[in-house]
C-alpha positions in Angstrom: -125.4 -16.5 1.3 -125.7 -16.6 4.9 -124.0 -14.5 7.1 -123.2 -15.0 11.3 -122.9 -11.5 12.8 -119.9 -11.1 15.2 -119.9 -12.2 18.8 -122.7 -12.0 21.2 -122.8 -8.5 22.8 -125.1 -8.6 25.9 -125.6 -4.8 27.5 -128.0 -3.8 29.7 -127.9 -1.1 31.2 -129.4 -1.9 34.7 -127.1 0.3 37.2 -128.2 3.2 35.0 -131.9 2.6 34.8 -131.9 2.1 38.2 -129.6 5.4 39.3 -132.1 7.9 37.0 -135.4 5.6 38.9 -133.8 6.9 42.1 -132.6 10.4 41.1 -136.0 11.1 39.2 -138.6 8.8 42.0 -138.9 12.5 43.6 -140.7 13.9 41.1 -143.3 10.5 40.1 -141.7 10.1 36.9 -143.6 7.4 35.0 -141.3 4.3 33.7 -142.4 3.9 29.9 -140.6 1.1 28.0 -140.5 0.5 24.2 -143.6 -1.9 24.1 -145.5 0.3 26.4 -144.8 3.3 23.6 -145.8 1.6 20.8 -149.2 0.5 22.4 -150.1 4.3 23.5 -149.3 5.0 20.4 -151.2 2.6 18.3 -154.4 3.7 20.2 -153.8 7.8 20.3 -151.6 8.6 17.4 -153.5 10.7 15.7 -152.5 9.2 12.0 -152.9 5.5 13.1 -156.7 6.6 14.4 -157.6 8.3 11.1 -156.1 5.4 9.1 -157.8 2.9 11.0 -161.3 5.2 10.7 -160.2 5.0 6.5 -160.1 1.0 7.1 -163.6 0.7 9.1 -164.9 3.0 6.2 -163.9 0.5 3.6 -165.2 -2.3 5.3 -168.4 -0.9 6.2 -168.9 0.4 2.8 -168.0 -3.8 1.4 -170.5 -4.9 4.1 -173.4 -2.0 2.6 -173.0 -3.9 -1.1 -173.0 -7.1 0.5 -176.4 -6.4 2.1 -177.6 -4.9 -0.8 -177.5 -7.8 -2.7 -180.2 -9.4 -0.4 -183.4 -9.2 -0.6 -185.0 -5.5 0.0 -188.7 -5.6 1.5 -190.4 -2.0 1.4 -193.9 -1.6 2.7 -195.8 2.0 1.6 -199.1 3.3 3.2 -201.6 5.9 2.7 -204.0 5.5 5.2 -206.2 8.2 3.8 -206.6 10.7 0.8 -209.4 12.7 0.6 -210.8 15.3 -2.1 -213.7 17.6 -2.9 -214.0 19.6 -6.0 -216.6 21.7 -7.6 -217.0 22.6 -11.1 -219.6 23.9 -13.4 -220.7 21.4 -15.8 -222.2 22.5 -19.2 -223.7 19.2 -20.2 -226.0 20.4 -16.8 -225.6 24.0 -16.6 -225.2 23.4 -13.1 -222.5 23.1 -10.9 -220.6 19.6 -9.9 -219.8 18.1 -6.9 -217.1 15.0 -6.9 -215.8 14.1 -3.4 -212.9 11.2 -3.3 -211.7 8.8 -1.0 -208.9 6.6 -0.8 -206.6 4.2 0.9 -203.7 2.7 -0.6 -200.8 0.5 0.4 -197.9 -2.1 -1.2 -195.4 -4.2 0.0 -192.2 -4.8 -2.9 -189.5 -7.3 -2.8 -186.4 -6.4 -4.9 -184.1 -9.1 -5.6 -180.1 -8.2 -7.1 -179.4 -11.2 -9.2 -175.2 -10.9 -8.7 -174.5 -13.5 -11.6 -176.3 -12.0 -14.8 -176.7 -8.0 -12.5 -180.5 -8.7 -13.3 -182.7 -7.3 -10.7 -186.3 -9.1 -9.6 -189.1 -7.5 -8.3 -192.5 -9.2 -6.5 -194.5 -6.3 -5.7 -198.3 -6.3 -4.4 -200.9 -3.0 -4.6 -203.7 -3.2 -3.1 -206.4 0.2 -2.8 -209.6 0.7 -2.0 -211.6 3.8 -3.7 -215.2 5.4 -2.8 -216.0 7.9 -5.4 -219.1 10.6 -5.6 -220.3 12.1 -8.2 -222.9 14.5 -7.1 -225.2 16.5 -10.4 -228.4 16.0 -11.7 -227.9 12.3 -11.7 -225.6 11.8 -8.5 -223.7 8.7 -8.7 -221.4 6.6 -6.1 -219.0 4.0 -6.8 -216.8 1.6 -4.1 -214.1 -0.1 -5.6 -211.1 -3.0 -3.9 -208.4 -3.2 -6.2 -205.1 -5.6 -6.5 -202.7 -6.1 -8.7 -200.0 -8.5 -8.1 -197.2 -8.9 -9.8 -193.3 -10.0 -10.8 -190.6 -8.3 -12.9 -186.9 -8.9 -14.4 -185.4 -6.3 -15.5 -182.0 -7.4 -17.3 -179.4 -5.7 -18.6 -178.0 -7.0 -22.0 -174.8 -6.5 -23.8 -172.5 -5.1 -21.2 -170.8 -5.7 -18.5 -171.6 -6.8 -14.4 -172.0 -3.5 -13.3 -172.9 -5.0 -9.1 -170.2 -7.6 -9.8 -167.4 -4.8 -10.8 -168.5 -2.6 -7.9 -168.3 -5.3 -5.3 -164.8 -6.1 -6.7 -164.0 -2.5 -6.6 -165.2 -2.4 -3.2 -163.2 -5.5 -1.9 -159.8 -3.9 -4.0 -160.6 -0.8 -1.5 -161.0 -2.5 1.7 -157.9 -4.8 1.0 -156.4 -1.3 -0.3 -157.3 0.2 3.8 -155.9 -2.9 5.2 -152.3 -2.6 3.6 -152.5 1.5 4.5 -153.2 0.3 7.8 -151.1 -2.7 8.5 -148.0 -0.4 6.7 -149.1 3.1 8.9 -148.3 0.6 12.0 -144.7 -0.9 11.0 -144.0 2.9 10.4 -145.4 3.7 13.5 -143.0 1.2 15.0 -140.0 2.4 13.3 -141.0 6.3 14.6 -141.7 5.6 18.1 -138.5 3.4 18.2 -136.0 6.3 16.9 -138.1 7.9 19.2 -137.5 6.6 22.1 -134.2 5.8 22.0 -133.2 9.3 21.2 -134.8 9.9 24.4 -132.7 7.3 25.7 -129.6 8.9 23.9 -130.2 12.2 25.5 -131.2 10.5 28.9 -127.5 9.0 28.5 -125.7 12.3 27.6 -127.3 13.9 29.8 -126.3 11.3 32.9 -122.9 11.0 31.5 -122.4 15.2 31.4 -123.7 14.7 35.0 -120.9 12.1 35.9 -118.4 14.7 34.2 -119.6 17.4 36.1 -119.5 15.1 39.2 -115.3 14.2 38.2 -114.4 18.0 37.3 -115.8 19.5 40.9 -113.8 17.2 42.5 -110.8 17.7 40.5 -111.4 21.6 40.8 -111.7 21.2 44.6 -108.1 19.1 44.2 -106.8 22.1 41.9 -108.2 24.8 44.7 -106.9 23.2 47.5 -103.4 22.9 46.1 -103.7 26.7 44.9 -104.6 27.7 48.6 -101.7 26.0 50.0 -99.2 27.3 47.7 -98.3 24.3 45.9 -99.5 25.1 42.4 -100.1 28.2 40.6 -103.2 30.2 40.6 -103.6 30.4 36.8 -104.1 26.4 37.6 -107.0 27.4 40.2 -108.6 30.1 37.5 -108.6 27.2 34.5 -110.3 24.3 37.2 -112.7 26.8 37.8 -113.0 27.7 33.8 -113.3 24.0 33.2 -115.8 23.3 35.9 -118.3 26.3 34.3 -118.0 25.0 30.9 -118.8 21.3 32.3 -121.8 22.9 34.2 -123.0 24.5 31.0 -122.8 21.2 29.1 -124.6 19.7 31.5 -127.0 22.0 31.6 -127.4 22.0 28.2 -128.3 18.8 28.1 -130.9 18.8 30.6 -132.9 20.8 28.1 -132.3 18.8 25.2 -133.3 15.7 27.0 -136.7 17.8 28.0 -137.0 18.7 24.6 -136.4 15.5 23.4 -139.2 13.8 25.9 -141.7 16.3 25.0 -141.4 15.8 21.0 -142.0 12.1 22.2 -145.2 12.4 24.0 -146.7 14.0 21.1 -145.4 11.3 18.9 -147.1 8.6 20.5 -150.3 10.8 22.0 -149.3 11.3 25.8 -150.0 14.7 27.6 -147.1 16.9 27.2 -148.1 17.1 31.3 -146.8 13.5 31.9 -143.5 12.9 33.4 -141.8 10.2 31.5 -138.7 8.1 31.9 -138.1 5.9 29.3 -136.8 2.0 30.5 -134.6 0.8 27.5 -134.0 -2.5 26.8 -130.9 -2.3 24.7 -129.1 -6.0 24.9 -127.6 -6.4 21.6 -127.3 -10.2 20.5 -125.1 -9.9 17.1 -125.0 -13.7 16.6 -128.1 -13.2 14.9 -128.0 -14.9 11.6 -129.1 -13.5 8.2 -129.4 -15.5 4.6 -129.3 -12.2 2.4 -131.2 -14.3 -0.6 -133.9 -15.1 2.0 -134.2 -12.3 3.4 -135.0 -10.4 -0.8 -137.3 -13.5 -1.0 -139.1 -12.6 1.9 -139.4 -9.2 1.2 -140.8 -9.5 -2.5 -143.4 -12.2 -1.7 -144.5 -10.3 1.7 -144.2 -6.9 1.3 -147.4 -5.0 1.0 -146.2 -2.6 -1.3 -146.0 -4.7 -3.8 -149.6 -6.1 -3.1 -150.4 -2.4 -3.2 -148.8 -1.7 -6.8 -151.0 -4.9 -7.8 -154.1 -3.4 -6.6 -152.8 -0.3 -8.2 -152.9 -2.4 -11.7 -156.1 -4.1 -10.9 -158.1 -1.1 -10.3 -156.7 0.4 -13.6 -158.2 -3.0 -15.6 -161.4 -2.5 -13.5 -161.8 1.3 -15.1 -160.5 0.3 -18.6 -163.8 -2.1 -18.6 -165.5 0.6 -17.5 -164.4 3.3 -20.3 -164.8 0.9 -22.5 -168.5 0.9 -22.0 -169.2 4.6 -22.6 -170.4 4.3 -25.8 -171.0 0.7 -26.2 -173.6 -1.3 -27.8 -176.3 -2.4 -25.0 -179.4 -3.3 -24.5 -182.5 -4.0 -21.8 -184.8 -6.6 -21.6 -188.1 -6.0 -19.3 -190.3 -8.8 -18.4 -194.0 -8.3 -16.7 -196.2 -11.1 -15.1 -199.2 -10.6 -13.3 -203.0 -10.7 -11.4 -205.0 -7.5 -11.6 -208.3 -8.2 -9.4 -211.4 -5.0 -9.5 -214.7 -5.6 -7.3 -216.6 -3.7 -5.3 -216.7 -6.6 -2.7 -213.0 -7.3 -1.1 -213.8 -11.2 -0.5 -214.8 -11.3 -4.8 -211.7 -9.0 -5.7 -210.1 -11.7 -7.8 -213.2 -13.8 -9.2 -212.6 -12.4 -12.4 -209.1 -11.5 -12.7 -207.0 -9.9 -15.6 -203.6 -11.5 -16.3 -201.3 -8.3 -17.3 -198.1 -9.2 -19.6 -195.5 -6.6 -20.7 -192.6 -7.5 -22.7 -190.2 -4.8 -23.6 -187.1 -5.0 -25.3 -184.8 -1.4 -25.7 -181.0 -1.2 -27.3 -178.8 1.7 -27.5 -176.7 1.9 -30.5 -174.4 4.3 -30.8 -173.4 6.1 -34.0 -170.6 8.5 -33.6 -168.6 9.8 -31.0 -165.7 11.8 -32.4 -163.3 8.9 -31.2 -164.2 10.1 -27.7 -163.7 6.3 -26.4 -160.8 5.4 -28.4 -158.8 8.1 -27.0 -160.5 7.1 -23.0 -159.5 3.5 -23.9 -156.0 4.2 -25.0 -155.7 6.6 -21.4 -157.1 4.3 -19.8 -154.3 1.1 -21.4 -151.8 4.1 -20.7 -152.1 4.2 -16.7 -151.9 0.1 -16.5 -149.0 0.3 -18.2 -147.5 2.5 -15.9 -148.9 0.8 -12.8 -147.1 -2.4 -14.2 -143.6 0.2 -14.6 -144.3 1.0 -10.8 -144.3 -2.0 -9.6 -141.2 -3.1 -11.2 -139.6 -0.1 -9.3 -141.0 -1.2 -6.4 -139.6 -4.3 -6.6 -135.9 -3.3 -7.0 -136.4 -0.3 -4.4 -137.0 -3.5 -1.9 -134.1 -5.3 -3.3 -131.7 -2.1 -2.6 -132.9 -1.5 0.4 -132.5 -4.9 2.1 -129.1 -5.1 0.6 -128.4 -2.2 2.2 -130.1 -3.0 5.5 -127.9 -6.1 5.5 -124.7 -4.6 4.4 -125.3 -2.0 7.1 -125.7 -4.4 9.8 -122.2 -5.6 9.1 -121.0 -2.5 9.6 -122.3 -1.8 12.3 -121.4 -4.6 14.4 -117.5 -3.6 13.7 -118.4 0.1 15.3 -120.0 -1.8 18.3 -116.5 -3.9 19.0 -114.7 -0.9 18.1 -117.0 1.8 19.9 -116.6 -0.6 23.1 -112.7 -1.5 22.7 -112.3 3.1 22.6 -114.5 2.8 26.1 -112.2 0.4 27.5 -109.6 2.2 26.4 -110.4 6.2 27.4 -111.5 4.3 30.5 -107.9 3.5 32.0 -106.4 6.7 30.1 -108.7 8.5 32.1 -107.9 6.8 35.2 -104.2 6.7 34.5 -104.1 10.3 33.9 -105.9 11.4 37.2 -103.1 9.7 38.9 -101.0 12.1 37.4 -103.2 14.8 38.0 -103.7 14.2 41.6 -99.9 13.8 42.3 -99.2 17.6 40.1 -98.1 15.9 36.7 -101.0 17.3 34.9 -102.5 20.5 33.9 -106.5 20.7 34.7 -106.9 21.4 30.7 -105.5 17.9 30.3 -107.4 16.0 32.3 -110.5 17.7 31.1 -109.7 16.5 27.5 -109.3 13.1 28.8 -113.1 13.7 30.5 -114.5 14.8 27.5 -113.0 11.8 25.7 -114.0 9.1 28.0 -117.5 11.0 27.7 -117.9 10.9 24.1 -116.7 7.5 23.6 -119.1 5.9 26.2 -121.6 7.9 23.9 -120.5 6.2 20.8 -120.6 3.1 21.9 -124.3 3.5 23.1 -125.1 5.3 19.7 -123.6 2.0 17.8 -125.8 -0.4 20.2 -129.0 1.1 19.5 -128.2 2.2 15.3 -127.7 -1.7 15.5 -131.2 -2.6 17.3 -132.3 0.0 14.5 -131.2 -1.1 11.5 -131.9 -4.8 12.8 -135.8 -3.1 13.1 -135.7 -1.6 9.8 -134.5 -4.5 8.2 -137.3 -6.4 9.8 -139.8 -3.6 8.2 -138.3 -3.8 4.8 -138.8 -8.1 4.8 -141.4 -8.8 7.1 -139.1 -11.4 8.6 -138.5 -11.3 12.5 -135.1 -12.9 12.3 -134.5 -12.5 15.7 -137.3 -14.8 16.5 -137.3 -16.5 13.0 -140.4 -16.0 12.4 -142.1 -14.2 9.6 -144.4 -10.6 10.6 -147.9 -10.8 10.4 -148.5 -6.7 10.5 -152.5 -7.1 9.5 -154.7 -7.3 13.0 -158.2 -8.2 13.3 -160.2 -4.8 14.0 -163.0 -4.7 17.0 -165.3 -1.9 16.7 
């Protein structure tokens, strides 16, 4: 089903813009549109920074296990190690003198092997040792020594412990990237009711203004006409009744537009010091054309909700492998190769060398565990289950919500025809009634109900122009679909850091 919304509605508001820029240019007001917001904000709102810290975290982490899956070289040293120890020796009766040194070093390579999570080690000792023995018969001895050798240690019977944590890790990362790519499109829907309820206020404000502006000079009419006798003065004391209340509501407005500007600097992570005047952009094109069937396509296959629930489902499998190997049935197998060379002259260390072999082969079998892992395993088969439940509520909470999105847009572009058809409308009541105000054919109290009339419907019809631009966002959000543009979002940026 496709649907073409309405007429094309073009507004912008460039007379206004430029009337606060001149009112405001006294003070150094800085101009701050849309786009500009939602950059600041991307780099100093404080919840985009810590989610993108979460996401450099995860990928750092991914990188660590992808390094560690190289080959690790380690080099140990002791230059030195010296000892001296006496002790009475009965074989002697006399006392024993054995002084020791040493040097040592070796140089390992460990080797992950990712597809059977055997690990492989080439390691090389080498030492050299000068030993006295000082009794009745003192003795010396100098000795090189090498051994040289390889290893596999393998697991048997159970699972890829490296390959299930690199998975876990990459399920994490992607995880961070969805958090992150989904803390921006909310950022963007925030900032934008943000700043155009700054906007809204901005425009109450400036239309109070122009209603204080009308109701002086209808009070200086009403005074005029009181001082020269040709109306009553009860006429005089409600102008100037009407003209404090219209001060007050403009006033009142003044601080609600502050108020308004300040909880929108801390939104997007400006100083609360920064004048700010925000430069909306509020053309509304309503020819824009939606195919509600597209549109749930869209947001099924794109949403990242959904990717998230299947994480959510993945992970689960992940730890049911994982409980399911608490009291399993495993085993080890240890493999040992290598050259052990002893002289007491370096250059002859290996012209009689020992070949050392070790073979070692270890299970665990477990006997009984109360039904310990049954009960993990069925927990465990318990909270996929529900994952797969949440992600078919997932699913239909997208459907309902671009439905409504869509259905709301309809709506809405009735209230913009309408909202602007009432402006028109209170527009020449207004003007036809301060005719008749002018020439004594209406009370002040009148005309100021036609004034606060004209005001509120100019402020409906802005309302409906941006609840449109709104909606139009947050349907965007909820489909990933720009169909403005007609082009799908891509809401996952490459990071730099």
């Amino acid at each position: 089903m496709e649907k073409q919304f309405g007429v094309k509605i073009w507004i912008v508001p460039v007379i206004v813009v430029f009337m606060n820029l001149l009112t405001f240019s006294g003070f150094s007001q800085t101009g701050v549109t849309l786009e500009q917001a939602l950059s600041t904000a991307e780099s100093n709102s404080p919840t985009i920074l810590k989610t993108r810290l979460n996401l450099i975290r995860s990928q750092e982490n991914l990188n660590a296990q992808n390094d560690a899956l190289k080959s690790k070289f380690a080099l140990s040293v002791n230059p030195i190690t010296y000892s001296q120890d006496r002790a009475f020796n009965s074989s002697f009766s006399d006392f024993n003198t054995t002084k020791d040194l040493q040097s040592s070093g070796s140089f390992t390579v460990v080797q992950p092997f990712l597809p059977t999570d055997a690990t492989i080690t080439l390691s090389d000792n080498f030492s050299y040792t000068n030993n006295i023995y000082n009794a009745k018969f003192p003795t010396a001895g100098v000795a090189f020594n090498n051994d040289l050798s390889i290893q596999l240690n393998q697991p048997l019977f159970t699972y890829n412990h490296t390959k299930l944590n690199l998975k876990t890790l990459q399920l994490q990362l992607e995880t961070a990237q969805l958090n992150y790519a989904i803390q921006l499109l909310t950022m963007e829907q925030s900032v934008s009711q943000a700043f155009y309820a700054v906007y809204q206020a901005q425009q109450s404000m400036d239309i109070s203004n122009q209603a204080y502006q009308d109701m002086m000079k209808s009070y200086e009419i009403t005074k005029n006409k009181a001082d020269a006798g040709i109306s009553a003065q009860s006429e005089k004391f409600q102008a100037e009744l009407n003209l404090a209340t219209t001060k007050s509501d403009y006033e009142n407005k003044q601080v609600a537009f502050e108020n308004s500007k300040d909880a929108f600097k801390i939104l997007i992570g400006m100083s609360l010091y920064d004048d700010i005047i925000v430069i909306p952009n509020i053309a509304v094109d309503t020819t824009v054309k939606i195919d509600i069937a597209f549109a749930i396509d869209q947001g099924l296959a794109s949403r990242m909700e959904i990717r998230e629930s299947q994480i959510n489902i993945e992970t689960a499998q992940l730890n049911l492998i994982q409980t399911k190997a608490l009291n399993e049935f495993h085993g080890n197998l240890a493999l040992s190769f290598g050259y052990n060379g002893n002289n007491k002259n370096l250059k002859d260390i290996y012209s009689d060398p020992l070949n050392n072999e070790n073979v070692a082969l270890s299970f665990q079998i477990p006997v009984w565990d109360w039904g310990e892992e049954k009960a993990r395993i069925k927990a465990s088969e318990a909270t996929i289950e529900s994952s797969k439940i949440d992600l078919g509520v997932e699913q239909n909470s997208i459907i309902l919500a671009i439905r409504q999105s869509y259905r709301n847009l309809k709506n809405l572009i009735n209230q913009i025809e309408i909202a602007r058809q009432s402006v028109n409308n209170a527009q020449l009541t207004y003007d036809l009634n301060l005719e008749k105000y002018k020439n004594g054919d209406l009370t002040g109290m009148d005309l100021s109900i036609y004034q606060n009339q004209l005001s509120q419907n100019k402020l409906n019809y802005t309302n409906s122009l941006i609840s449109y631009k709104l909606e139009l966002l947050n349907l965007k959000i909820l489909t990933l679909y720009d169909f403005e543009k007609n082009q799908p979002v891509i809401p996952v940026k490459t990071l730099k850091y």
